[in-house]
C-alpha positions, -999 to 999 in steps of 0.1 A, spaced: 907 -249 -477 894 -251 -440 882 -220 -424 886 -220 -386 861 -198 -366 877 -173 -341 868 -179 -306 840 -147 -304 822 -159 -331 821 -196 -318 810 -184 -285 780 -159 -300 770 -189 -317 765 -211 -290 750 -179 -270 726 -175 -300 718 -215 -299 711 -212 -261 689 -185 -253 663 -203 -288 665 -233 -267 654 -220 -238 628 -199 -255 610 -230 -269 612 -248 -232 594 -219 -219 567 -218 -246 564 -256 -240 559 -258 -207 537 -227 -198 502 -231 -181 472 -230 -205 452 -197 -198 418 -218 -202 428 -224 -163 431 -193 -156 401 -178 -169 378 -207 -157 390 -193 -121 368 -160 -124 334 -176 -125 339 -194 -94 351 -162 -77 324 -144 -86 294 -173 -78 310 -171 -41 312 -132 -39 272 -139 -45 246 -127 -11 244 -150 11 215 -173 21 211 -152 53 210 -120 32 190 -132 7 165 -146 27 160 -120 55 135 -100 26 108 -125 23 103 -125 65 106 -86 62 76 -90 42 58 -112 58 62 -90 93 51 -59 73 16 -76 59 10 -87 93 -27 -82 112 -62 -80 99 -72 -68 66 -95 -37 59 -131 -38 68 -148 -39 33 -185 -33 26 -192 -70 19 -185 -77 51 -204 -51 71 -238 -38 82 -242 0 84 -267 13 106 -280 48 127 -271 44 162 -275 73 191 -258 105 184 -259 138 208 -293 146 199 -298 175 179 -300 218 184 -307 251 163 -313 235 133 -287 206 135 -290 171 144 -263 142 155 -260 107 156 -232 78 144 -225 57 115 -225 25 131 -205 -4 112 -202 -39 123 -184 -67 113 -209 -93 98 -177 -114 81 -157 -146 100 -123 -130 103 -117 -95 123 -113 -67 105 -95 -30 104 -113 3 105 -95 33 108 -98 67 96 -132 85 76 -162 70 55 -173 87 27 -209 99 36 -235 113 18 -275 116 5 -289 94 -20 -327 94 -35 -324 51 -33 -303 19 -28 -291 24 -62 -295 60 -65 -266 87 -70 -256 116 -44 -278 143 -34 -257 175 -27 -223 178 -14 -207 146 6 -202 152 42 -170 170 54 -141 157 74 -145 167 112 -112 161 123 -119 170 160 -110 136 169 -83 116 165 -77 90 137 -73 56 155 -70 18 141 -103 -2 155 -103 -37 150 -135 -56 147 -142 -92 157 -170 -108 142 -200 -94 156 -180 -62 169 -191 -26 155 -174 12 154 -189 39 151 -187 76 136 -200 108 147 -221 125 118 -243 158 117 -268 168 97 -278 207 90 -318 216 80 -320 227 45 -342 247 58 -320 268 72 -307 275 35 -338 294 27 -333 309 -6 -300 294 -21 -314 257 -13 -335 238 -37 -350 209 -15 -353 173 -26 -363 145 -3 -333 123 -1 -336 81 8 -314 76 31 -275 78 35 -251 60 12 -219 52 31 -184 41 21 -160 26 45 -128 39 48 -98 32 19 -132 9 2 -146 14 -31 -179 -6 -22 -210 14 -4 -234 4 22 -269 20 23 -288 33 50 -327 42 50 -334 78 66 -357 99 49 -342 132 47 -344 168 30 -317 177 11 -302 203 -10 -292 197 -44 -267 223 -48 -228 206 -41 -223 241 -28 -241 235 1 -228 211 26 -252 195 54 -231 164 61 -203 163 86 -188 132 98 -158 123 125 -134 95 124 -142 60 136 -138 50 168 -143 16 188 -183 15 200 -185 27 244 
């Protein structure tokens, strides 16, 4: 016997047979993601700094290590020049430095200063204190140019009782921000108590 469908169920059929039709079309003919997902790295290698940005640190740099170096030891000559003379018990004169190298040179600021029994000998006493009567200024030496540094120098004798002389070498001086020492020979009498300080010394300044 022959069964004939009703016309609802016929047309759910064909409704049913449609939409897996369409279903497989769409599954068919979609984009790949690996497209897709390949567009990120570009996106992100332009949103990179650009070579403007990039490159405006290196001449920063450059502008900031600009003009002469520090003056070092190994290229200076440390001598005693004229000072104010001397008066009750004190006596004054300058730290002279000069540029012996081929390239100029900064100084700026204070030397450490202070007695020594010898070229190679260690401090006598208390290093010299900071007279900061002056101000701190950059002085750049040429080769064969010199600054200079007001220093004074107190008697022990004037620490009779609390000062246990010694005879003293010279002066051993280090230039300013240096590690290195130069030596100067000036026979001296010294205290060897740190407690007592003879030494003053003033910034550099360029030579009158």
């Amino acid at each position: 016997m022959t069964r004939t469908l009703r016309p609802s169920v016929l047309a759910a059929s064909v409704l049913v047979s449609l939409v897996a039709a369409v279903g497989l079309a769409a599954c068919g003919n979609s984009p790949s993601n690996p497209s897709t997902s390949s567009a990120s790295p570009s996106v992100s290698a332009s949103a990179s700094p650009s070579p403007s940005a990039s490159s405006a640190s290196p001449t920063t740099g450059m502008s900031g290590a600009a003009g002469p170096a520090r003056c070092l030891s190994t290229q200076l000559s440390a001598s005693i020049g004229q000072g104010a003379g001397g008066a009750a018990g004190h006596f004054y004169a300058k730290i002279v430095l000069t540029n012996t190298g081929s390239t100029p040179c900064l100084l700026s600021g204070f030397a450490g200063l202070s007695l020594t029994d010898g070229p190679n000998g260690g401090p006598i006493g208390a290093p010299a204190d900071r007279d900061t009567s002056v101000p701190v200024v950059d002085v750049v030496l040429n080769p064969g140019q010199a600054g200079a540094a007001d220093f004074g120098i107190t008697q022990a004798a004037n620490y009779v009782g609390s000062c246990t002389q010694v005879q003293a070498a010279g002066l051993r001086i280090y230039p300013p921000e240096d590690f290195g020492s130069l030596f100067i020979p000036d026979q001296q009498t010294a205290c060897s108590e740190t407690s007592i300080h003879l030494l003053t010394l003033k910034a550099f300044q360029p030579m009158a």
